[in-house]
N, C-alpha and C positions, 0 to 999 in steps of 0.2 A: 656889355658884360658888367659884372656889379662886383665890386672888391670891396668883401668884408674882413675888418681886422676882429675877431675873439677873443678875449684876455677872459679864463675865465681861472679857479682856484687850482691852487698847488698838492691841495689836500683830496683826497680820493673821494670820501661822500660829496663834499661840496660841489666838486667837480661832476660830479653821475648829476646830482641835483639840477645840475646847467642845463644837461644833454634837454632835456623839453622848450627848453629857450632855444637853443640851435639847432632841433629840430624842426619847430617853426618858421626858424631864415630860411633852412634849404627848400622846404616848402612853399614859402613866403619868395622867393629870390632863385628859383631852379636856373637859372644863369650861374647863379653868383661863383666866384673863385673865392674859397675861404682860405684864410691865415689865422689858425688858434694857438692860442699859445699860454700852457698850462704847466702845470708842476713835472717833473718826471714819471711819477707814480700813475697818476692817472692819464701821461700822455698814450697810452696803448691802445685807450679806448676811443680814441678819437682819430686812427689812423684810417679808418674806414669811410670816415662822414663823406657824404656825397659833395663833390666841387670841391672837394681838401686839395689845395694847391702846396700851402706850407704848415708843417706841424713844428710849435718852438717848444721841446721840453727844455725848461726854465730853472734849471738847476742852482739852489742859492749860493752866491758865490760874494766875496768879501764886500763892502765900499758900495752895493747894489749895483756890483758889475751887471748882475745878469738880464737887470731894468736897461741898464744901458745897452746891454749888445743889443735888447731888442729895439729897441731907438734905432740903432744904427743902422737893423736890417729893413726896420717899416718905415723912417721918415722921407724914405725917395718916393713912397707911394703914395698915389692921391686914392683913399680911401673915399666908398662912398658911405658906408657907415663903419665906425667903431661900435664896439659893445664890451664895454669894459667892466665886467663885476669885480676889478679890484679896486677900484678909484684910483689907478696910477698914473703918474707923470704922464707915462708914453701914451693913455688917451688921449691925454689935453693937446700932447705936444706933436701929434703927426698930420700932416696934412688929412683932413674928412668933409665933406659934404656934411656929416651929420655925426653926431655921437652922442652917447648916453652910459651912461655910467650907474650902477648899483648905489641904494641909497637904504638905509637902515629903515624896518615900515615905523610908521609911529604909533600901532598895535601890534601887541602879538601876533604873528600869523607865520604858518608854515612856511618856510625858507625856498619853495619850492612856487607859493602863490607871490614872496617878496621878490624873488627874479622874474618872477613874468612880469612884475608890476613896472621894471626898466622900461618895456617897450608897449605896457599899458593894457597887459592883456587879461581878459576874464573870459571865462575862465581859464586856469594858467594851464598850459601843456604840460602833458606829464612826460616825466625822463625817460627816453627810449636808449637803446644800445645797437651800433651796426654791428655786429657782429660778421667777421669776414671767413674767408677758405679756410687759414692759416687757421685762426682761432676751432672752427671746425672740427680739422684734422688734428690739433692739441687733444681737443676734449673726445674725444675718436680713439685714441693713442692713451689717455688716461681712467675712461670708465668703462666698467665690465661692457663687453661685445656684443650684438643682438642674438638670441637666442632662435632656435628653430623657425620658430614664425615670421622673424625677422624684425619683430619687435624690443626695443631696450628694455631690460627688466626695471621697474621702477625704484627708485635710491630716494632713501632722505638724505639731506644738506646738513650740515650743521656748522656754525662758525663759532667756537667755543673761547674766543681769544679776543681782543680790544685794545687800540694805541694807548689805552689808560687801563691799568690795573683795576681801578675803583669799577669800570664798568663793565668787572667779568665775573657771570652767574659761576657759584664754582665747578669746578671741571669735572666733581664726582658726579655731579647732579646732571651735568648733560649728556652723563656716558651712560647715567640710570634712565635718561627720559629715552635716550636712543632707545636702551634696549627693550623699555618700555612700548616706543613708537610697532616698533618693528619685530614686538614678540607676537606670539601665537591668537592674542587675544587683542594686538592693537591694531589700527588704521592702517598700519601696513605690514602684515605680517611678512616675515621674512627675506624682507628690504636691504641691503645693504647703507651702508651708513657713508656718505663723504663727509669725512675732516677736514676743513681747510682754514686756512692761519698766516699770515708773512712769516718768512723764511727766521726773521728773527726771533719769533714767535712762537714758532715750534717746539720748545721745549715745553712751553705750559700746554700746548695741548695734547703731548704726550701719554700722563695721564689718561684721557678720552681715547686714543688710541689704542692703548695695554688694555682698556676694560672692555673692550669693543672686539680684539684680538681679529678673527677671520673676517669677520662680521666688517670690516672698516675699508675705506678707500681710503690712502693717506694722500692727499691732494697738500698735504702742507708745504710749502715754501715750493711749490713746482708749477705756480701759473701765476702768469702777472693777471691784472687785471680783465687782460681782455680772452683767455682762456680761462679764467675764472668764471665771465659770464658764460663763455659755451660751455661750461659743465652744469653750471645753476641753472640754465634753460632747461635741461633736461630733466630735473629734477620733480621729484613729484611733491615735495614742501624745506621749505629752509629754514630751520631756528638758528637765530643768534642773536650776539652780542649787538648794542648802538655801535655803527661800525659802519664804515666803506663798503665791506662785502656787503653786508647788508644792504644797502643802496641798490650795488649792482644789483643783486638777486630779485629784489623789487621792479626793476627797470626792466630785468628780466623777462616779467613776466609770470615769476615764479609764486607760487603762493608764500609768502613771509612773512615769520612771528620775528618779530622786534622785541629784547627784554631789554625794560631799561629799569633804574635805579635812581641814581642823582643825575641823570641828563632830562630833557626836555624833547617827550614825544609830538606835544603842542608844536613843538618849530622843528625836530628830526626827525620823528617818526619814519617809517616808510609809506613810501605813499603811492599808492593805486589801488582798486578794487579789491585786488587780492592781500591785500597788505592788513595787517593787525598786530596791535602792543600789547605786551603783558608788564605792567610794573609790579612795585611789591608794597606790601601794607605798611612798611614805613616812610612815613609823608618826606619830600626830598627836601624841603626842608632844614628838618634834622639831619640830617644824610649829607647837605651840604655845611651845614655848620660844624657837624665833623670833619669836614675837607677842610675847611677854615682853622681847627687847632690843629688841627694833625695831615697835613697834605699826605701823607703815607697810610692814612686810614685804610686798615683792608676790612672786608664783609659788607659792603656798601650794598651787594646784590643779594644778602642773603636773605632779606625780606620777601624774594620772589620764590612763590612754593612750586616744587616740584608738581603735584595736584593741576594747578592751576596752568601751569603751561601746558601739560598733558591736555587738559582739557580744551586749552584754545587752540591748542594744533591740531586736534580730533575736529573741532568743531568748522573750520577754516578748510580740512580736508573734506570735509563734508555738503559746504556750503560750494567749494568749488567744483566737487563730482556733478552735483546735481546742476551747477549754472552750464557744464559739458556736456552734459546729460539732455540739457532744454536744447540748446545748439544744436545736437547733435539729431535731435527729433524734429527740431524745427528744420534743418538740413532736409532731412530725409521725407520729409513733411514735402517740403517745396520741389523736391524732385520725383514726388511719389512716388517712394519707395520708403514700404513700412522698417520702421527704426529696430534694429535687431536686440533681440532679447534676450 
């Protein structure tokens, strides 16, 4: 049996971002008994991984008690690898066979290719989600029922909120792109809409709610992380905010437009096949040297036109009907039986 310790982030995206690294160990190590130990916030999404012996959600607490409790709970174990992307104490300090630790790249490169690069991998795994019963029956219990056929009616996603202010497109604009998405004449005509947001959050996306009215699922502050992704799996495309959700929704599987503004899609972006960024015509830059006089600067997003997302969310649902579309003929191809029309 193979005992691994996982330290990976406290913070939600960085955390999703890991999930391709520690999906490769369980793969890599189908023995292994894992012990991960991550932030509160995103510990939800890791109660599922296969071989999960111990989940530490690591809640910050004064004097770096919360470094120490886990000292306390991992140094009786003889570990046979650590993997530590926080570079903490308790990697160095608990007994291992082996360990490795996160290390800043010395280029630029997505934050997703610099974790695989811990245990040297090219190319890097991308971030998957276990998705368990529980989560399931949340998202079962939260979005409209299947219809006659027995099929889910299809919903856009949308994340219209961010742990930073500066990095939210404003909330008129995603309640016009919704309606846009999902009027008569767009890519999804007569879709409903999921809003979803942290609970603390909720008030800014309010707005998007009110303008959405019948038309909205209000999913805000009522899934942690891991009924979040079973409602974005379901989903037939996601817009948001540079954001955690975001992450998940990618990880998903889900087709995902990323806006961003003064963040860096280069190293955050979302990332898989299905994944695509829309920034806005003012260079970040400037955008950032406004955060520089004025840390409170609001409009940072407003450079991302309406037009323009519309567009790459049409284009992205398009590109992905048809890769379903190939599958789905190539299926029916190899079992000859002609692909229905």
């Amino acid at each position: 049996m193979t005992r691994i310790l996982f330290i990976t982030s406290n913070r939600l995206g960085d955390a999703v971002l890991s999930t391709g690294l520690l999906g490769h160990l369980t793969e890599r190590f189908p023995d292994a008994r894992l012990t991960i130990a991550c932030g509160p916030l995103p510990a939800p999404l890791f109660r599922a991984v296969p071989g999960l012996e111990r989940l530490f959600p690591m809640a910050k607490r004064s004097f770096a008690r919360h470094w120490l409790r886990l000292w306390l709970d991992c140094v009786g174990t003889r570990w046979d690898l650590v993997v530590d992307l926080r570079n903490s104490a308790v990697g160095r300090l608990v007994p291992a066979g082996r360990r490795v630790f996160h290390a800043k790249a010395a280029r630029p490169v997505h934050k997703v290719e610099e974790i695989a690069a811990v245990l040297g991998l090219s190319p890097p795994p991308a971030p998957r989600l276990w998705i368990d019963a529980r989560a399931r029956a949340e998202a079962d219990a939260l979005l409209p029922p299947p219809g006659r056929d027995g099929d889910a009616p299809p919903f856009l996603a949308i994340g219209p909120t961010a742990n930073w202010l500066g990095k939210e497109w404003p909330a008129e604009r995603f309640a016009r792109l919704a309606l846009r998405l999902t009027g008569a004449d767009g890519p999804l005509p007569g879709a409903r809409v999921a809003v979803l947001a942290a609970g603390p959050e909720r008030v800014r996306a309010l707005p998007v709610l009110d303008a959405l009215g019948d038309r909205a699922i209000d999913l805000t502050g009522r899934t942690d992380p891991m009924a979040a992704a079973a409602c974005l799996r379901r989903a037939a495309l996601y817009v948001g905010n540079d954001s955690g959700l975001m992450h998940i929704a990618a990880a998903a599987g889900t087709p995902t437009l990323g806006l961003f503004g003064p963040g860096f899609p280069e190293t955050y972006g979302p990332w898989g096949a299905r994944a695509r960024v829309v920034t806005g015509t003012t260079p970040r830059d400037a955008l950032l040297e406004r955060v520089r006089v004025d840390p409170d600067a609001r409009g940072l997003m407003d450079g991302i036109a309406e037009d323009a997302v519309a567009e790459a969310a049409a284009e992205l649902l398009g590109e992905t009907r048809k890769t379903c579309d190939q599958v789905a003929a190539k299926a029916c191809e190899t079992a000859e039986i002609p692909p229905s029309r």
